[in-house]
C-alpha positions in Angstrom: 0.0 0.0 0.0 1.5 3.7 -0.9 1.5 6.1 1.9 2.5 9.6 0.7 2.2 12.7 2.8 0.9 16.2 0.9 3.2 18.9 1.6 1.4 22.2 2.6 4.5 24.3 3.4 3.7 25.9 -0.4 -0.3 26.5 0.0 -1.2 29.7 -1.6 2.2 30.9 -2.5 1.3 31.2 -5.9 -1.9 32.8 -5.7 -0.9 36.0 -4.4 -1.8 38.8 -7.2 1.5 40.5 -7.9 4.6 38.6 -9.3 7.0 40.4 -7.1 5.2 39.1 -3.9 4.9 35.1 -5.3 8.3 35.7 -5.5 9.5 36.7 -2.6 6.7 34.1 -0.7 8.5 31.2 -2.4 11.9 32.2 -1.7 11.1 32.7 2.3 8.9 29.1 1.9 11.7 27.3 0.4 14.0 28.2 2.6 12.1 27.0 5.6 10.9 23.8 3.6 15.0 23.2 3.5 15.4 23.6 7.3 12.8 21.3 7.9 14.6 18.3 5.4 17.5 19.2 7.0 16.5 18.6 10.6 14.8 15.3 9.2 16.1 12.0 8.2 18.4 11.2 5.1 17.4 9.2 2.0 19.1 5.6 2.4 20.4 5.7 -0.9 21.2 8.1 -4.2 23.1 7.4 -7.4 23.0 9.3 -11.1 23.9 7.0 -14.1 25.1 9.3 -17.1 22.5 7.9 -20.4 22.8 9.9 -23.1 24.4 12.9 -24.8 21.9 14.7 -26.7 22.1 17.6 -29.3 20.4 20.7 -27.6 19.5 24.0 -29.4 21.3 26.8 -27.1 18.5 29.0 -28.0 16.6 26.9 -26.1 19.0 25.9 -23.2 20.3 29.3 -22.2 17.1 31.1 -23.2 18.1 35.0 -24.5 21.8 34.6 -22.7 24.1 33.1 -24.8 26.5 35.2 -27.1 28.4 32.9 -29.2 27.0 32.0 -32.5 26.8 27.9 -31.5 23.7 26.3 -32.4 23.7 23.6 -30.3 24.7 22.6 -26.6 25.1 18.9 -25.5 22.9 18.1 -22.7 23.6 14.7 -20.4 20.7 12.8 -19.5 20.8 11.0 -16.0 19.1 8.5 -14.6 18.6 8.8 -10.8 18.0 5.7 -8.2 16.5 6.6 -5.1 16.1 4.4 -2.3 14.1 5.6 1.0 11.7 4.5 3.9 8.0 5.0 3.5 6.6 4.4 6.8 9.4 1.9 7.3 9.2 0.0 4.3 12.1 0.1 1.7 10.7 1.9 -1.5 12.8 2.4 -4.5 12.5 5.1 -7.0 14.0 5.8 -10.5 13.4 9.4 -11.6 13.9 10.1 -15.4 14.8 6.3 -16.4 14.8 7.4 -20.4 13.9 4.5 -22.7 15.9 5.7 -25.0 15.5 4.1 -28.6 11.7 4.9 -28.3 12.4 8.4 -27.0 13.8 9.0 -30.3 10.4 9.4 -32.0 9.9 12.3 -30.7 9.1 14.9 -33.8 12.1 17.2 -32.7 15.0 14.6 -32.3 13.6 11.8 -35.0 14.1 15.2 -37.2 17.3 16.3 -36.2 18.4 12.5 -36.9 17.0 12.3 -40.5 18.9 15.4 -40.9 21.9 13.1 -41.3 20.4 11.6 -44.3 22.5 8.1 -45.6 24.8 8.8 -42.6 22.5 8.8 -39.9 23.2 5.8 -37.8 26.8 7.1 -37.6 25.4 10.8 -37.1 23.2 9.4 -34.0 26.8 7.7 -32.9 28.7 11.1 -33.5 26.4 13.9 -31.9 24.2 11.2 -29.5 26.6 8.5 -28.1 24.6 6.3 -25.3 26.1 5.6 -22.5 24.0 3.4 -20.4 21.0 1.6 -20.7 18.2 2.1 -17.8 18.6 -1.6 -18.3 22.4 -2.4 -17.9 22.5 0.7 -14.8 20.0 -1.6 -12.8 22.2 -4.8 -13.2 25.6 -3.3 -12.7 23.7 -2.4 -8.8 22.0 -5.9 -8.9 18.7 -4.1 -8.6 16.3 -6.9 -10.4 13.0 -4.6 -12.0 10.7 -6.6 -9.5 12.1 -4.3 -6.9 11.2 -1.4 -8.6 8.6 0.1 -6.5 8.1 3.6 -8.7 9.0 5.7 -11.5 8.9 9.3 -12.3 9.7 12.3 -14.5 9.7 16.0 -13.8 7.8 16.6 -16.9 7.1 14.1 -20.2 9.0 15.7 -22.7 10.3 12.9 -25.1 9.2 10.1 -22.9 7.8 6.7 -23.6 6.8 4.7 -20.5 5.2 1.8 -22.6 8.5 -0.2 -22.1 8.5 0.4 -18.6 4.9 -0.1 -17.6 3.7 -2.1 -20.0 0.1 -1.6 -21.7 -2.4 -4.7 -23.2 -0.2 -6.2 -25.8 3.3 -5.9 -24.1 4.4 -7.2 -20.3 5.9 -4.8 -18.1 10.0 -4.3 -17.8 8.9 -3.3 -14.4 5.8 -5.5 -13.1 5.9 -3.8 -9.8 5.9 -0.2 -11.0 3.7 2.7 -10.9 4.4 6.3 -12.4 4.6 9.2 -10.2 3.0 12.3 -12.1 1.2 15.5 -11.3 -1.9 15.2 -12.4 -2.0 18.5 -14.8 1.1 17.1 -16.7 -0.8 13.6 -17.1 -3.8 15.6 -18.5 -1.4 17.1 -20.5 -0.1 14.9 -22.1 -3.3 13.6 -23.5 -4.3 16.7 -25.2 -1.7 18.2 -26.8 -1.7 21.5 -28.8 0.6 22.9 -31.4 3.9 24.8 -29.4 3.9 21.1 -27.1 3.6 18.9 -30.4 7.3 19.1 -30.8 8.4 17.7 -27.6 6.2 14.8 -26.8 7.1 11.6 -27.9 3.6 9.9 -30.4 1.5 7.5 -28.2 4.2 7.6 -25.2 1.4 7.1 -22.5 -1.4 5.1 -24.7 -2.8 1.8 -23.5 -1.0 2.5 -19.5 -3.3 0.2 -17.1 -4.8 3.5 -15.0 -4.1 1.5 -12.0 -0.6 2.0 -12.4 -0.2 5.7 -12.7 -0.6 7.7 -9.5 -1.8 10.9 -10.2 -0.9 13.6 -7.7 -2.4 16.6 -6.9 0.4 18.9 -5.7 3.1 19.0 -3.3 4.3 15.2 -2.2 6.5 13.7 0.3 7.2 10.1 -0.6 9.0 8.9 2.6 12.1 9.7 4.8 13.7 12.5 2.8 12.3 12.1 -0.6 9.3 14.9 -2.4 8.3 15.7 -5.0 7.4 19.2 -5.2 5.6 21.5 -7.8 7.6 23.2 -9.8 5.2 24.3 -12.8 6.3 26.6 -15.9 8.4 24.7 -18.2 5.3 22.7 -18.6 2.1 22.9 -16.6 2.5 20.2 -15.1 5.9 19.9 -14.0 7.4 18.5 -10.7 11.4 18.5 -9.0 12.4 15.6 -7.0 14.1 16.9 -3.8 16.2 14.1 -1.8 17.9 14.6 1.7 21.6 13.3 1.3 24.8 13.2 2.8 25.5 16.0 0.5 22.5 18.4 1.9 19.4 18.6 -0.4 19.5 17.6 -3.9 17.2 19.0 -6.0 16.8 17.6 -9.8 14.5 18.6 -13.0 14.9 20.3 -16.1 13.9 23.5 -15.5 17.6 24.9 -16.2 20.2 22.6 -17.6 23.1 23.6 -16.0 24.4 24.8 -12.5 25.0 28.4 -14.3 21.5 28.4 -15.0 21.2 28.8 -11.2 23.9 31.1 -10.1 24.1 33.3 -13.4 26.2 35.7 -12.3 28.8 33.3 -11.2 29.0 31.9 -15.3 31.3 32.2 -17.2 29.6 31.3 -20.3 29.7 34.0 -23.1 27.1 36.2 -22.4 25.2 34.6 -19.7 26.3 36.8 -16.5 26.0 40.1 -18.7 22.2 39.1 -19.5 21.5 38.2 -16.4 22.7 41.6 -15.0 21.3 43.5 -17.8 17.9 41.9 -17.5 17.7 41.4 -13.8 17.4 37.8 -13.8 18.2 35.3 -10.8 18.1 32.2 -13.6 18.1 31.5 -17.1 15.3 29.4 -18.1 15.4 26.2 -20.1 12.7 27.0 -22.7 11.8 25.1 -26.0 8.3 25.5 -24.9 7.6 28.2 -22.3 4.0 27.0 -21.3 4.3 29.3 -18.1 7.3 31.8 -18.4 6.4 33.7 -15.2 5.7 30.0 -13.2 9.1 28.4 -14.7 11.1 31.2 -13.1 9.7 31.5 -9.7 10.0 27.4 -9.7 14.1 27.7 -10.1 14.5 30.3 -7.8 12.2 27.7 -5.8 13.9 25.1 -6.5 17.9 26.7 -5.9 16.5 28.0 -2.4 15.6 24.5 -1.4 18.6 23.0 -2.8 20.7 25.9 -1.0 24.7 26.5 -2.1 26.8 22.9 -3.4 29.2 22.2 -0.7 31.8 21.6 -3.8 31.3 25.2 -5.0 29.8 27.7 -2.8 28.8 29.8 -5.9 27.0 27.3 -7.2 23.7 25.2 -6.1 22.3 21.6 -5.2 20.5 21.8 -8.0 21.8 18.8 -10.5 19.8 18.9 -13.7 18.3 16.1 -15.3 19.7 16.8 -18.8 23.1 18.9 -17.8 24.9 21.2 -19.9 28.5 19.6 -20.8 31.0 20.0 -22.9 31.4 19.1 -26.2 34.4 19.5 -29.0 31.8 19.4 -31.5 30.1 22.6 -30.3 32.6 25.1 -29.7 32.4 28.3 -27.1 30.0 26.6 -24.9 31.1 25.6 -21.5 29.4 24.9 -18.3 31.1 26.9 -15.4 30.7 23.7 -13.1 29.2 20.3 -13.2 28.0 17.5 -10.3 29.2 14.5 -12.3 28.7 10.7 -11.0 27.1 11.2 -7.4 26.3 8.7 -5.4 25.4 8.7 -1.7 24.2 5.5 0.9 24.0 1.5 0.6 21.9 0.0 -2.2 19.4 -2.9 -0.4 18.8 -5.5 -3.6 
């Protein structure tokens, strides 16, 4: 049976009238909501498996703030095991677990693939190298997919979950598994209009047995040191997973895609600490889709203040992106300021 706590440390935050005030609400929230994770117990166990590079449009990545002519960023896509006590039962959780040959229908990356015409398979090798597999990450830890207890995404950009979950005419990988999702993303999802269209992967969700998606309604604390919290804007339905380590709080979506993304004014990627200074901005925004500009920003200044600064670099925060910015030789001038790499935190119970 799944016993999850809602969080009401963010009631009302957002309904205030004027930006400034939602603002300035979140930030003073956050900060308490970290106090209290802090004072609470840890998670028993965290790991990141790097998946796959992917080709990212910097327009996109570093939204208005980079100056460099480079069309494209790299961005790493983790997978993130999670291991904590709900109600003193072991759960385990794997947040963004990409399935990543069916992820490539989505409209945006099949088409930058074709792009390669007769060289494509070696183009896809070139710009998008795998590698890890969901799969292979699990049996490296000698975590069998029985003992997978949930999955979850921050949003559903380019995801398929058929693999994982299973629908009428194909088993589960996972038998034991249900999606974690806010319910607004799930609804979503199955309604798609034209500016999403691009970034949804066809049929992802279709033919998921209802009873194995859990569809919350806000604010969610799974167990000992694991939530999920709201983090709305990038789409409406968006959500961060927050986990209590050894390290302090980590906090994880894709929001921004880089630590500088966070702490512009500490980048020193052309361009990005003179827009932020110029335009006033605390973040830069990850935005191929911008379904709630105004909600997207307040959640990363939301999401840094619960994370608070990285022990490994003060200037920076615990904020460790599910798709990070890293470098590439193939596109030049664009360099992340600092990166978490492989983290891992605990004992993993098999």
């Amino acid at each position: 049976m799944d016993s999850f706590t809602p969080i009401k440390d963010f009631a009302g935050a957002r309904s205030l009238p004027h930006p400034g005030d939602r603002l300035s609400e979140i930030k003073k929230r956050s900060r308490k909501f970290r106090d209290k994770l802090l004072a609470g117990k840890k998670a028993e166990f965290y790991k990141t498996v790097d998946l796959v590079r992917v080709p990212y449009p910097t327009k996109y990545g570093l939204l208005n703030a980079f100056a460099l002519p480079t069309p494209m960023m790299h961005i790493l896509n983790r997978l993130y095991i999670v291991q904590f006590k709900q109600k003193g039962r072991l759960r385990t959780l794997l947040f963004s677990p990409s399935d990543i040959e069916n992820n490539g229908e989505t409209p945006f990356f099949k088409r930058l693939s074709r792009s390669f015409g007769p060289f494509e398979s070696i183009g896809k090798r070139f710009i998008a190298p795998v590698l890890s597999t969901v799969e292979h990450a699990l049996q490296s830890i000698g975590l069998s997919p029985e003992k997978i207890d949930y999955i979850s995404y921050d949003h559903l950009h380019t995801q398929d979950v058929r693999k994982w979950l299973g629908t009428r005419n194909m088993a589960p990988y996972f038998p034991n598994a249900k999606l974690l999702v806010m319910k607004q993303e799930w609804d979503s999802t199955k309604s798609l209009i034209g500016p999403q269209l691009d970034w949804y992967c066809p049929g992802g969700i279709e033919g998921i047995d209802p009873r194995k998606v859990i569809l919350l309604k806000g604010d969610t604390m799974l167990g000992d040191g694991v939530a999920l919290i709201a983090t709305p804007g990038h789409t409406e339905g968006n959500h961060s997973l927050v986990v209590h380590t050894d390290e302090g709080v980590l906090v994880s979506s894709e929001n921004g895609v880089s630590a500088d993304s966070y702490a512009p004014m500490s980048s020193r990627i052309p361009g990005v600490r003179r827009y932020a200074a110029k335009a006033e901005m605390e973040v830069i925004l990850n935005g191929n889709t911008l379904e709630g500009g105004l909600d997207q920003y307040i959640s990363m200044v939301q999401e840094k203040e619960i994370a608070g600064p990285s022990a490994r670099n003060p200037d920076f925060y615990n904020v460790v992106p599910s798709s990070e910015l890293t470098h590439y030789w193939g596109f030049p001038g664009i360099r992340p300021t600092f990166t978490f790499g492989p983290l891992e935190f605990g004992k993993i119970r098999t």
